[in-house]
C-alpha positions, 0 to 999 in steps of 0.5 A: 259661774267660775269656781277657783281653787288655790293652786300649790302650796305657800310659805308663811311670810311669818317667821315660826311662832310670831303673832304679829298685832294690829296696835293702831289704825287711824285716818288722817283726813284734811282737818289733821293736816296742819298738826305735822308730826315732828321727827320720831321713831317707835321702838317697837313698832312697824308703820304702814301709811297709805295716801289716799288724797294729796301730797305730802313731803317726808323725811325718813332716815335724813333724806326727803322723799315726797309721796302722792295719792296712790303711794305706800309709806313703810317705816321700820321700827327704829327708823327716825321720821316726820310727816308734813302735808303739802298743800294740805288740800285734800289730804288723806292717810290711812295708818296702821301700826303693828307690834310683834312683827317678824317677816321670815328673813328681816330684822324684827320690827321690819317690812321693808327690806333695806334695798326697797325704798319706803316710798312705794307706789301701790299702781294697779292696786290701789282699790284693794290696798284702800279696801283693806285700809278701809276695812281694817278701819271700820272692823277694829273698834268693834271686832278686833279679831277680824281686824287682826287678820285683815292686817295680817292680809294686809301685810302679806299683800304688801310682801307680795306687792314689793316682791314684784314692784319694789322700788329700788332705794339709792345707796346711802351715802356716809357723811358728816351730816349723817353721822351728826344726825346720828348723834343727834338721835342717840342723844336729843334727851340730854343737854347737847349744843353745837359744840358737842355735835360738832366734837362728835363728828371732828368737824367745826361747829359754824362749819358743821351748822352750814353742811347740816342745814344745807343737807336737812333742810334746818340747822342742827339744833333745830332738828334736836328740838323737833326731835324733842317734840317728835317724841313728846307727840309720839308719847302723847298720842301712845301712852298715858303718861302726864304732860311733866312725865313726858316733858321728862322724857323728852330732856326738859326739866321744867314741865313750863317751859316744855308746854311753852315750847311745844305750844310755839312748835304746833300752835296749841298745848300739849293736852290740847293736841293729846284731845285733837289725836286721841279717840 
């Protein structure tokens, strides 16, 4: 028999007085794969995605990344992203989300330093990651306390798998386009068109439309309209509110023409995808 003492002393990875919470987990199996989340962002919240089976392509901050099975998807808080399935074939995703979070020397909300990229491969240690995914899973309906402390061991994990494995990110680059999605973030509530991104970044509307849609992959108000939708999925999911609540909050006046809209975008009602997600 081997006996295996922890050697030395640690530093937490928590800044002093902070209690990280475990806010979700869920499991996103093949069945949920053609219900795509459109852009969105949680204020308040760190989201920590984990694919166990497919492929799938991810916008994250205006840039598109694609991760396969084996591969950790990191989200700060604030950071605007969606999810779309690949084939959808086999398609699989643990995700947890955590509230309070403050990791000694980054912003509160963060688990990703802004060096690393959000797309991270777990290599050697995928069993372990999948384990405590899967643990975290089975333990949080029944012993929130014990799923409480398997994701703050989740978390240091991470810190510790980035530490030694980080994939380094590409240095963003400043441009029109970054600056009209930007705009488009800080403002998708309110009753904006071309003209005014295009006045927001100096350029020329049918100009700017053709850099936009060349460099997102979709034209400007293509992406104000999924931002809408983004948050309404978001809301739905997170929060109590009503349908015409959210309609509000997310820039439509007629509670109607939101549920028509949406119903278009992801093929049922807003109620109906609030049943699909919501346990």
């Amino acid at each position: 028999m081997l006996q295996y003492f922890p050697k030395g002393s640690f530093r937490s990875l928590f800044q002093k007085n902070s209690s990280p919470s475990l806010a979700y987990v869920c499991n996103v199996g093949p069945e949920a794969s053609h219900m795509p989340r459109s852009m969105h962002e949680h204020p308040h919240l760190a989201e920590i995605l984990l694919l166990y089976g497919g492929a799938g392509i991810y916008m994250i901050d205006g840039r598109r990344y694609t991760a396969q099975k084996g591969d950790l998807i990191l989200y700060n808080s604030h950071v605007v992203h969606d999810e779309h399935g690949g084939s959808g074939s086999g398609l699989g995703i643990y995700c947890i989300a955590v509230s309070e979070l403050c990791v000694d020397g980054l912003p509160q909300g963060h688990i990703l330093p802004a060096s690393l990229s959000p797309i991270q491969s777990t290599g050697d240690d995928f069993d372990e990651f999948m384990a405590l995914f899967g643990a975290i899973e089975k333990e949080a309906p029944t012993h929130p306390e014990t799923a409480h402390y398997l994701t703050l061991s989740l978390l240091t994990k991470i810190s510790a798998h980035l530490a030694e494995h980080g994939k380094k990110e590409e240095a963003a680059v400043p441009s029109t386009v970054r600056a009209a999605r930007a705009y488009i973030d800080q403002n998708y509530k309110d009753a904006i068109c071309l003209e005014d991104i295009a006045r927001a970044t100096h350029t020329n509307p049918y100009y700017l439309a053709h850099l936009f849609k060349e460099e997102v992959g979709l034209p400007p108000m293509k992406y104000v309209a999924l931002r809408r939708i983004g948050e309404a999925q978001n809301l739905l999911i997170n929060t109590e509110m009503t349908v015409t609540q959210i309609a509000a909050q997310v820039g439509y006046n007629n509670s109607n023409y939101f549920q028509s809209v949406f119903k278009r975008a992801m093929g049922i009602t807003p109620r109906e995808y609030r049943v699909r997600w919501v346990r």
